[in-house]
FIMILUM-524804 format. One record per residue (C-alpha): residue in three letters; x, y, z. Coordinates in steps of 0.25 Angstrom, whole numbers, padded with zeros to 4 digits, always signed. Layout:
<sites>
ALAXYZ/...
</sites>
This chain:
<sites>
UNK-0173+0099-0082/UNK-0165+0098-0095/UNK-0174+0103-0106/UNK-0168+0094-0118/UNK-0174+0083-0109/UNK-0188+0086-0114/UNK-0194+0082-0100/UNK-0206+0090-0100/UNK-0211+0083-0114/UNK-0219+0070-0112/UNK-0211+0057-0111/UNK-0215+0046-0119/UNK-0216+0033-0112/UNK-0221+0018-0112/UNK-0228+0012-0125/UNK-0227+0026-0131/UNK-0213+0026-0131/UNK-0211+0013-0136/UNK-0219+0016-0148/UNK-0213+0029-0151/UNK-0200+0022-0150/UNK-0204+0010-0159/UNK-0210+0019-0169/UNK-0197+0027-0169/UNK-0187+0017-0172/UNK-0197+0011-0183/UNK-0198+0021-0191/UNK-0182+0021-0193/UNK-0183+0005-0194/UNK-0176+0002-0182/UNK-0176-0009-0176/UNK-0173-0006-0162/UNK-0180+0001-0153/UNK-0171+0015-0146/UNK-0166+0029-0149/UNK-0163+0030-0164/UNK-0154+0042-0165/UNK-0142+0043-0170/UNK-0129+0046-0163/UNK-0116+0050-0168/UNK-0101+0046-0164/UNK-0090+0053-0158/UNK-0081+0061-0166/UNK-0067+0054-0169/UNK-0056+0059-0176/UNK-0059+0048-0188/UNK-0072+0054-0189/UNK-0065+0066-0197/UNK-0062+0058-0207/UNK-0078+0054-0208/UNK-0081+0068-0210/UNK-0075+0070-0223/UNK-0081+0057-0229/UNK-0095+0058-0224/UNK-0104+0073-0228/UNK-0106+0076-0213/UNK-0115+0087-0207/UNK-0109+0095-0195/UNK-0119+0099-0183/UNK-0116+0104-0169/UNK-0118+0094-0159/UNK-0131+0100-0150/UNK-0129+0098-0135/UNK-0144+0094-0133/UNK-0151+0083-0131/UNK-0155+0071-0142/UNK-0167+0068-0147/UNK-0174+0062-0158/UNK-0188+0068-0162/UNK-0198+0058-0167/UNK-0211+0063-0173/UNK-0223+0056-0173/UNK-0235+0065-0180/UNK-0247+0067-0172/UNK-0242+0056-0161/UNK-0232+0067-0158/UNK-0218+0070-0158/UNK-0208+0065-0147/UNK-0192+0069-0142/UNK-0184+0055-0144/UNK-0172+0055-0134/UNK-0162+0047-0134/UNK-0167+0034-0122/UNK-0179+0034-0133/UNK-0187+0044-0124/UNK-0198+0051-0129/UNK-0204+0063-0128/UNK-0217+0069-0133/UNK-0217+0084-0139/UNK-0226+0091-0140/UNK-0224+0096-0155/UNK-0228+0092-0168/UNK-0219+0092-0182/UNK-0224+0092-0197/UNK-0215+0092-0208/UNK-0213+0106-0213/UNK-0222+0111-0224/UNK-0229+0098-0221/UNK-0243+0095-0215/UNK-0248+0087-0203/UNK-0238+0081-0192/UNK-0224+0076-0196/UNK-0224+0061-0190/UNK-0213+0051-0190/UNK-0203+0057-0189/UNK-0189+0055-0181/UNK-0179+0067-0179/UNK-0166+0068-0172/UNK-0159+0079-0165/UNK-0157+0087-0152/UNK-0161+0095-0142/UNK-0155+0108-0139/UNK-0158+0119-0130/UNK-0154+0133-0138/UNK-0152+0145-0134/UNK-0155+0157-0140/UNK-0142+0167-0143/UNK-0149+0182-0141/UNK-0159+0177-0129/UNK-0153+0165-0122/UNK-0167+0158-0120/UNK-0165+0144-0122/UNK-0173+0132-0131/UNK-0174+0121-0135/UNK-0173+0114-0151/UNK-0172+0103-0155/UNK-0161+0100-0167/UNK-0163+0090-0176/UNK-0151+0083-0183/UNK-0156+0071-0192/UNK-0172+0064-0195/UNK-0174+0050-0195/UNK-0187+0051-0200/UNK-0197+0060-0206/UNK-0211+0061-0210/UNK-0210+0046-0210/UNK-0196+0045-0217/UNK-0185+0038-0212/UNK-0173+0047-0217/UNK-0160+0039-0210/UNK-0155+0037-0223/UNK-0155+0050-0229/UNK-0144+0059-0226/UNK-0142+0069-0216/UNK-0147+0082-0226/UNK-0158+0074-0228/UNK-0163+0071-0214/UNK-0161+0084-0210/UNK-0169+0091-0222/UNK-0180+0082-0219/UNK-0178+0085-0205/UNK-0181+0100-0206/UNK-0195+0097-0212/UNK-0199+0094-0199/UNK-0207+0106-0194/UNK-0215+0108-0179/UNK-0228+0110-0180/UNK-0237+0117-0168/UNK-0240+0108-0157/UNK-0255+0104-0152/UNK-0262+0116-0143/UNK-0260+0108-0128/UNK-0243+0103-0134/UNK-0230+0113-0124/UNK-0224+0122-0132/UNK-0212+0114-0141/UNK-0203+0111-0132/UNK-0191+0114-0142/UNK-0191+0120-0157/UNK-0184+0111-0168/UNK-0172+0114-0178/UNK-0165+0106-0187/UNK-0149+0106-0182/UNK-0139+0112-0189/UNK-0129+0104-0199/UNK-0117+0109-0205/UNK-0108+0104-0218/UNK-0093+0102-0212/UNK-0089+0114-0219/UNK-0096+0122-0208/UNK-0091+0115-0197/UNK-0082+0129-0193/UNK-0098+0137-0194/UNK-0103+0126-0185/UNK-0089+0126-0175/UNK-0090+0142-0176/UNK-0105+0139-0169/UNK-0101+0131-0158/UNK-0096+0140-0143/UNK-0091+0137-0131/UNK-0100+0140-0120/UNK-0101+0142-0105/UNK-0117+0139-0103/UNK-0121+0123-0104/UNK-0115+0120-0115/UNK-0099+0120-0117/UNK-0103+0124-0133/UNK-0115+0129-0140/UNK-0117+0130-0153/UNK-0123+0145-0157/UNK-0134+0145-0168/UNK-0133+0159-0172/UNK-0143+0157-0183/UNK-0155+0153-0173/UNK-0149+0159-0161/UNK-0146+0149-0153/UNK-0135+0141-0146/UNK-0134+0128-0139/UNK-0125+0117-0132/UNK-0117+0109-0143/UNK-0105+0101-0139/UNK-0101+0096-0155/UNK-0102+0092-0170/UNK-0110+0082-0175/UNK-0107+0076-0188/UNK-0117+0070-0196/UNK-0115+0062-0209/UNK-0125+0068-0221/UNK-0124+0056-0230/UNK-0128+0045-0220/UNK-0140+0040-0213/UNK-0144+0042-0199/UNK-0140+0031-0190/UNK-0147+0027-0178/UNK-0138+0025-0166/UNK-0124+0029-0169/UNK-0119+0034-0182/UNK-0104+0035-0181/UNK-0105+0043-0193/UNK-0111+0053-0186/UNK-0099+0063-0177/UNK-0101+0069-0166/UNK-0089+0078-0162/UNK-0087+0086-0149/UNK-0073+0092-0142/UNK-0067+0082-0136/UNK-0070+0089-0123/UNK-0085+0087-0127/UNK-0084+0071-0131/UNK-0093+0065-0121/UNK-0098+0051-0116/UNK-0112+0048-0109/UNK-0106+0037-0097/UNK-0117+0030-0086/UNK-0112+0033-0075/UNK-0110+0023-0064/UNK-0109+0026-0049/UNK-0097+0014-0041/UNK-0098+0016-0026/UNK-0087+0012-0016/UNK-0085+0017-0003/UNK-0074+0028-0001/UNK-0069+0031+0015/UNK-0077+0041+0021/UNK-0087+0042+0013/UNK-0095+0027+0009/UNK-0099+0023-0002/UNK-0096+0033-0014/UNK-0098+0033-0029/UNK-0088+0033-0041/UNK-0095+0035-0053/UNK-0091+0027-0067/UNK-0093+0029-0081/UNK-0100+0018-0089/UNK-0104+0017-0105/UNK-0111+0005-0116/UNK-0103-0005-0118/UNK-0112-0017-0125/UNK-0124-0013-0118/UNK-0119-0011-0105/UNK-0112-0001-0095/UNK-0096-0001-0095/UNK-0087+0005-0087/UNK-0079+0016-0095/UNK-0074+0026-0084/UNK-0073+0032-0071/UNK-0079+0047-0069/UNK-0077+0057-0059/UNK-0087+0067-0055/UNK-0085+0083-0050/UNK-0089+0084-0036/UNK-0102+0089-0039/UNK-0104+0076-0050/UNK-0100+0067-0040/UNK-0110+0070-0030/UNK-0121+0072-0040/UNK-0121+0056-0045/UNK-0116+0052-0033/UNK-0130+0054-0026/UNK-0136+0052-0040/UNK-0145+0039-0038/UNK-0146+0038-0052/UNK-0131+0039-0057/UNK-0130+0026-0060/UNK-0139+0029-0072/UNK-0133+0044-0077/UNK-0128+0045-0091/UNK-0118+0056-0089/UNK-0111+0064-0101/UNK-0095+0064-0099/UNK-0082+0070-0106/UNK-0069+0066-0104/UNK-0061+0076-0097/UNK-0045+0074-0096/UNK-0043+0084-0085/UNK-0053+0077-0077/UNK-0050+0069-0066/UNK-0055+0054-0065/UNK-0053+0043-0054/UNK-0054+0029-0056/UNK-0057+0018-0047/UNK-0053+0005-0043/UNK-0065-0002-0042/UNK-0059-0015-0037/UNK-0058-0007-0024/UNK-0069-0007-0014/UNK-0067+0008-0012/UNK-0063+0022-0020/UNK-0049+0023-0014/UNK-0044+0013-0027/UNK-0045+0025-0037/UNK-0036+0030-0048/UNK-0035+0046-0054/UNK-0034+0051-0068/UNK-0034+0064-0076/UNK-0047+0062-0088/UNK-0059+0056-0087/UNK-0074+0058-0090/UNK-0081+0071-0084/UNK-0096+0071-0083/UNK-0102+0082-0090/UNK-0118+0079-0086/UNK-0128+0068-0086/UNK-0136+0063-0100/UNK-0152+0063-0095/UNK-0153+0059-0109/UNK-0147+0048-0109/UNK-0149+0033-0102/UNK-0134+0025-0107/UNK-0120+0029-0110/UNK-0112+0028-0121/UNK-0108+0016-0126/UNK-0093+0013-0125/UNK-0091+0014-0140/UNK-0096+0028-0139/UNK-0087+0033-0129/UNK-0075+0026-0134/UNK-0079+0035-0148/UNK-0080+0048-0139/UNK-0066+0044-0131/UNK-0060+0042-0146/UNK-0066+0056-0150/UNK-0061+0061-0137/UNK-0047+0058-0139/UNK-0047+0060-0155/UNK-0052+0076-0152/UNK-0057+0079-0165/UNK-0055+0094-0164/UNK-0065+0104-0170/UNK-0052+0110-0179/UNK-0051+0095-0185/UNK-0068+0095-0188/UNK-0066+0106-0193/UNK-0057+0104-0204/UNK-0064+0094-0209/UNK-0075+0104-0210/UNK-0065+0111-0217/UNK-0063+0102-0228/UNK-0079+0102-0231/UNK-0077+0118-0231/UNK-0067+0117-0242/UNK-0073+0108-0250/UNK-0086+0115-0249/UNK-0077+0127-0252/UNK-0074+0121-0265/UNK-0088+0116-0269/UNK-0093+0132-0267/UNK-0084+0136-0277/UNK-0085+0127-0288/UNK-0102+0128-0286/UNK-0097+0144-0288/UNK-0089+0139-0301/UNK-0099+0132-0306/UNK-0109+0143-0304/UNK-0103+0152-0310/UNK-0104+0163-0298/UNK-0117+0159-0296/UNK-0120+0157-0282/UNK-0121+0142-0278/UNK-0122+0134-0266/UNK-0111+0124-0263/UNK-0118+0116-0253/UNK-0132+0110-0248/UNK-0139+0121-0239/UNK-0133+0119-0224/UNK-0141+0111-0216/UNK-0140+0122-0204/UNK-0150+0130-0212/UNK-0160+0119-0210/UNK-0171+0122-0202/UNK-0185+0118-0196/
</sites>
């Protein structure tokens, strides 16, 4: 069982969750009712021109699971996911320094699974990356430095006697000024395990699954639901697209009745045909006798050397069929998730796809912030007269809970 899917923690149902929800989205004054995180856009070679317009904060993209955390005092605290699923922890949260439980409260961030560099035991954290609320204060329209200092006030406190042991330990994520994109590129390995990159925390020890940058605008509020100001770059090779998959059956001689499987997205609220997938062997078998394939959410990247047949459908069989070199290769199934994307979505990852951004070309644009933080060092070394004096705000990656 997949860890980051938190199934041994109690699930939250019926009028409880409906309250729980309510009260969620109320507290940020919104006026509907679902999941309120934020999600960024794909990265697009008019995006490096954003970045040198907007103060923007640089953090490896985690390859774990989303989740916002909602705390709620003594009436507990609960793993947010992204169907609007709950899940009660069994831990408890103050504010540091503070007394008395920490209550209305809304985090977001990820879960990751870590493991440690000199041991290779493994564990799970959860990463926070930006605060709605805390303590009762709506910050959405505070910058980003702002919601993450008041997010690392957030401390855990001892659970009750008869509480599990914490089912994972807390950390505010690392962000990084532009200028130290090459430390944070430096950080990132290719790997042979589960994950095709990791990014190695040599401060804490620890490495896990990463598969890109984030780039979060400082200056401007969190937005719920899409923030195209907010960048998500990945190698092109990385850039993928959560489809429905959808099983057509037609006969085929010598064998009956057989299924060819279709990719369908969002388009104005409902599911659209966008392309024709093919499996391996061992894929094809596995959702052909899947009686649920009809409902899988499955994560996909577009391969050019991989081979994809497409089908007359105005034919009663499979023998109307035409071949081509590129298509989508499934990568595995998204349990955490219920609808594809929608179309505009994966139209904006196609367009990042064939634009490449490549890391050398992110990088220089962290080059000009390095040479102009460069030049604010030495005139604060001028000014001083030799005295020693910081050119910059204190990094945010020495934040911590």
């Amino acid at each position: 069982m997949d860890p980051l899917r938190l199934g041994a923690l109690p699930e939250v149902t019926g009028r409880k969750l409906e309250g729980l929800r309510r009260e969620c989205t109320n507290m940020l004054d919104l006026q509907d009712v679902r999941f309120p995180g934020s999600q960024p856009v794909s990265f697009e070679r008019k995006h490096l021109v954003e970045m040198k317009k907007q103060h923007y904060f640089a953090a490896e993209k985690t390859d774990g699971m989303r989740y916002m955390l909602l705390i709620l005092g003594d009436r507990g605290a609960f793993m947010v996911d992204r169907h609007f699923g709950m899940r009660e922890l069994p831990m408890h949260f103050r504010i540091t320094g503070g007394s008395g439980p920490l209550d209305k409260t809304l985090l977001d961030g990820e879960l990751v699974v870590d493991t440690r560099l000199e041991t290779g035991e493994r564990e799970m954290r959860y990463l926070i990356y930006d605060a709605c609320v805390v303590a009762g204060e709506v910050i959405t329209g505070d910058p980003l430095t702002i919601r993450l200092m008041k997010a690392s006030r957030v401390g855990i406190a001892p659970g009750h006697a008869e509480a599990t042991a914490e089912p994972f330990t807390i950390a505010l994520k690392d962000h990084f000024e532009l200028e130290d994109l090459p430390w944070l590129f430096d950080h990132i390995a290719p790997s042979r395990g589960e994950h095709p990159f990791v990014f190695v925390d040599e401060h804490r020890g620890l490495r896990h699954g990463t598969d890109g940058i984030i780039f979060t605008p400082v200056n401007t509020r969190y937005q719920h639901q899409t923030d195209r100001l907010v960048l998500k770059w990945k190698p092109a090779e990385m850039n993928s697209v959560d489809f429905r998959l959808a099983a057509v059956w037609r006969p085929e001689e010598g064998q009956g009745l057989t299924p060819r499987f279709q990719l369908l997205v969002s388009d104005g609220g409902t599911l659209a045909f966008y392309a024709w997938i093919a499996f391996s062997p061992a894929d094809y078998q596995r959702f052909r006798y899947d009686p649920k394939c009809d409902e899988r959410i499955v994560e996909c990247v577009r391969d050019p050397n991989w081979v994809t047949i497409e089908y007359d459908l105005t034919y009663p069989t499979w023998n109307r069929q035409r071949r081509s070199e590129g298509g989508w290769r499934f990568l595995r199934v998204r349990e955490d998730k219920n609808e594809p994307n929608q179309l505009w979505t994966v139209q904006s990852v196609v367009r990042s796809i064939d634009d490449a951004v490549a890391k050398q070309e992110i990088l220089a644009v962290g080059a000009v912030f390095e040479e102009a933080a460069e030049k604010r060092r030495k005139e604060a070394k001028r000014q001083s007269s030799g005295a020693s004096v910081a050119a910059a705000l204190p990094s945010l990656a020495q934040l911590s809970l």
